[in-house]
N, C-alpha and C positions, 0 to 999 in steps of 0.2 A: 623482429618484433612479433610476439604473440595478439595480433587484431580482436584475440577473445578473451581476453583478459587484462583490459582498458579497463581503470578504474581513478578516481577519482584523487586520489592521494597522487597515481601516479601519474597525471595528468599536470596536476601541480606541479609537482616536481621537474618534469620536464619543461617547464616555461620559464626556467632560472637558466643563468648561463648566458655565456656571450652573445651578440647581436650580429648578426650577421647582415640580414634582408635578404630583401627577393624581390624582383621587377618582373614587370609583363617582358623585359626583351632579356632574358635568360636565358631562350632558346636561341635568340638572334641580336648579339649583342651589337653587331655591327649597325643593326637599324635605331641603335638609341640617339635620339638626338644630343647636340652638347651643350652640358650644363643648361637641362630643362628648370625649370619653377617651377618646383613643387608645390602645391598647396597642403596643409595638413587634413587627416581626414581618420574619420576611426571608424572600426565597424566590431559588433558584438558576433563572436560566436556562441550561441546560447545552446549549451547540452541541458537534455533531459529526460531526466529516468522513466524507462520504460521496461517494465518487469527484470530479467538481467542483464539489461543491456541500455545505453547511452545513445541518445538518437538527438542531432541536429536540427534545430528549426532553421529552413531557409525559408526565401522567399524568391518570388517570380518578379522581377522588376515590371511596371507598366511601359509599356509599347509607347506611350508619349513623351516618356523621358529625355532628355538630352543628353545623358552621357548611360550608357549602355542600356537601353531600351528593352528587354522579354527576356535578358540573362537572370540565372538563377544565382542569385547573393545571400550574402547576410544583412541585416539588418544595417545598416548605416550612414554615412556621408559625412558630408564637411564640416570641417571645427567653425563653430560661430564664436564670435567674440564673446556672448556671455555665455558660454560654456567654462568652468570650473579648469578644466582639463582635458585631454583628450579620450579618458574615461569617462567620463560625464559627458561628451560626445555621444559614445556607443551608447551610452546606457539612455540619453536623451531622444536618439532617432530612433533605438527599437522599442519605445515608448508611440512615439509617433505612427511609426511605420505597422506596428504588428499589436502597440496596444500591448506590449509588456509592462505592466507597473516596474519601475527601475528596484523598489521596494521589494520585489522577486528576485531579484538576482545577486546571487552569491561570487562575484568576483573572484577570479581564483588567480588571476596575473595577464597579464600581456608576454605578444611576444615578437620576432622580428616585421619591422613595418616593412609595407609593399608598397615600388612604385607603380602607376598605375600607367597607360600608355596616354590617359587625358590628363596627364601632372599630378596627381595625389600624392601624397605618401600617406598610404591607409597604414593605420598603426591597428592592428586586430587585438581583440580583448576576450579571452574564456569566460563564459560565465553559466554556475549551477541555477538553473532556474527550478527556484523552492516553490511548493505548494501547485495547486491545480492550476489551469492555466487556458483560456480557448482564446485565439487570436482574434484579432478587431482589425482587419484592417483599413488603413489610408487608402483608399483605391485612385489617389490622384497620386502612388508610388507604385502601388505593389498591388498583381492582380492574382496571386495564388500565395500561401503560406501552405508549406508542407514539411514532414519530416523524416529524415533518413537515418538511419543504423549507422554511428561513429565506425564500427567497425567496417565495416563496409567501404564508408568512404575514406579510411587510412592504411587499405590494406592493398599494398604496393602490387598487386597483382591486378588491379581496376584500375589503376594509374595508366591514362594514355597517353601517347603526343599524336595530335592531327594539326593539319595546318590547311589555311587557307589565304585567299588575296586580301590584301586590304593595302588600300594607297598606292594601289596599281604593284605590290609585290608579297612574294608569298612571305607569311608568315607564320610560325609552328607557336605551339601553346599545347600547355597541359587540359585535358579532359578525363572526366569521372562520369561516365553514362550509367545513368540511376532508373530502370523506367522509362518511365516516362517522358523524364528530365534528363535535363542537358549541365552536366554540372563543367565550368571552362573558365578557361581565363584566372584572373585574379582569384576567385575562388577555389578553384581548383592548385594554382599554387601556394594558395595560402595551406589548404588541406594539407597540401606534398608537404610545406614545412612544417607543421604540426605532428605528420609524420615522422619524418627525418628526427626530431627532436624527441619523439618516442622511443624511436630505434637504437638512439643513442646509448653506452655499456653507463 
């Protein structure tokens, strides 16, 4: 995959085709528990154009959360019942969370959903975010909004595996060190599949 020459059409394109997925225990399938309860859950990846080139808003989760506390994410969470869909989901918490009017975003497809190690299955959603744009945030969620260079974070040579304890044994996971930022976990393998689906002939 050429990382510098991501564009838009073919970014589309690449979110068509079979479903696969992709779980936090990819790396360690032994440690998945059986037949977990998933809940549903969606989260927006929102690209945006920055001179030539496509760069990612994330965000900083707040440090008082209950399910992944100061990791760097996208925009999302849980389907609530009056949510439309699991698009109207994404597009309802990055409204919340970062103060994206949903009226901004150019929908471009979904693509394979992730299990999460706290039961989600996050279903991720691409979206073009039209027109100008300065984040608001909820700081009873998220304590930074920043953004990164698409290519950068899909260019399989940034792609890490580190591991560390948790529940008293080791566990490996994907990381994308940005900076500053710590890109890990579910986001980071959401990235890798967005990848992969790039790379694709």
């Amino acid at each position: 995959m050429d990382v510098h020459r991501i564009n838009i059409d073919r970014i589309a394109r690449a979110l068509h085709g079979p479903l696969v997925g992709s779980s936090d225990y990819d790396l360690d399938p032994t440690t998945r528990p059986d037949a977990p309860m998933l809940r549903p859950a969606s989260v927006l990846v929102p690209l945006i154009e920055r001179g030539a080139g496509l760069h990612v808003v994330l965000t900083r989760r707040a440090a008082r959360l209950a399910h992944h506390p100061g990791q760097v994410a996208f925009p999302g969470g849980k389907q609530d019942p009056a949510d439309a869909d699991a698009c109207a989901t994404a597009l309802r918490e990055a409204e919340e969370e970062i103060g994206l009017p949903r009226t901004q975003v150019e929908i471009l497809g979904s693509f394979d959903a992730h299990e999460t190690v706290t039961q989600f299955l996050m279903t991720p959603f691409v979206g073009l975010v039209t027109g100008p744009f300065e984040p608001v945030m909820d700081p009873a969620e998220v304590e930074e909004v920043f953004e990164a260079p698409l290519a950068f974070l899909l260019d399989p040579t940034r792609l890490q595996v580190h591991r560390r304890r948790w529940n008293g044994r080791w566990r490996q996971y994907y990381a994308i060190p940005y900076g500053p930022h710590y890109v890990w976990g579910a986001t980071a393998r959401i990235l890798k599949t967005l990848a992969d689906r790039l790379g694709e002939p």
